[in-house]
C-alpha positions in Angstrom: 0.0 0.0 0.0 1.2 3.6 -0.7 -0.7 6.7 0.7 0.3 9.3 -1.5 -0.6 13.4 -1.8 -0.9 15.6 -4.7 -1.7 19.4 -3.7 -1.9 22.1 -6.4 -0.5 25.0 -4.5 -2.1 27.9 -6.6 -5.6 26.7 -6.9 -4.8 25.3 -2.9 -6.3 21.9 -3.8 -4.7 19.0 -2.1 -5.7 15.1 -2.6 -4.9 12.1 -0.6 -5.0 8.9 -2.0 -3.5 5.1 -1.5 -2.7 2.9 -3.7 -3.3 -1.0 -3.1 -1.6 -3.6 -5.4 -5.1 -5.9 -5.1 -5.1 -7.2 -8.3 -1.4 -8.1 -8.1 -0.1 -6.2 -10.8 2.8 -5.0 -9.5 5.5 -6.9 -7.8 6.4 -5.7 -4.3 9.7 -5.1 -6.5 8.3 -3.1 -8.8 6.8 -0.9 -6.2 10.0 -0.6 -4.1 11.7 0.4 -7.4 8.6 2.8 -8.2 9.4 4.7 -4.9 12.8 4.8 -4.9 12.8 6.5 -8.5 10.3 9.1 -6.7 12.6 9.8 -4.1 15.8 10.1 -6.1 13.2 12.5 -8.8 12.5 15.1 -5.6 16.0 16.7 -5.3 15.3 17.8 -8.9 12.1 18.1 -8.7 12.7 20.4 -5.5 15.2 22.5 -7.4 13.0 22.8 -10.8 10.4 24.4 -7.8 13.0 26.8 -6.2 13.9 28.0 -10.1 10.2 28.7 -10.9 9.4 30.6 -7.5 12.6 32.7 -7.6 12.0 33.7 -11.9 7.7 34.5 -10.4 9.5 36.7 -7.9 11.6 38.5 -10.2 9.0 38.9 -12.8 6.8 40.5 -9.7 9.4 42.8 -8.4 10.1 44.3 -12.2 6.5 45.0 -13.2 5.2 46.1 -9.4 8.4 48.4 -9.3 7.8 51.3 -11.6 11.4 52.4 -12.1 12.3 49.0 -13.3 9.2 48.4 -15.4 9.3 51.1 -17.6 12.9 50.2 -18.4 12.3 46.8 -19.5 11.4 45.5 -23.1 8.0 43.7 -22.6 9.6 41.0 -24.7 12.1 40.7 -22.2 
């Protein structure tokens, strides 16, 4: 079994959810494998995150500051 939880953070939805292996599909291998990928995946998913937020808070600062704003190329 797996409990696993999916949130949306700008629409502030957030889902819990667990995953059984009833039908046998997966091995308890395969889902041991399955987990270990996710948690070698969050580093770089966690950076990919820190990337996004600090570009959202640059793009805020430029167009809320005035003096900076009229400076920039909207292309830019």
């Amino acid at each position: 079994m797996l409990n696993v939880t999916a949130e949306d953070k700008t629409a502030g939805v957030k889902n819990k959810i667990t995953i059984t292996n009833d039908k046998g599909r997966l091995s308890k291998e395969d889902i041991d494998k399955l987990v270990q990928d996710a948690e070698k995946n969050r580093a770089e998913d966690e950076e990919v995150k820190m990337k996004v937020e600090a570009k959202n808070a640059l793009e805020n600062y430029a167009y809320k500051d005035e003096k900076i704003a009229g400076k920039l190329d909207p292309a830019d």
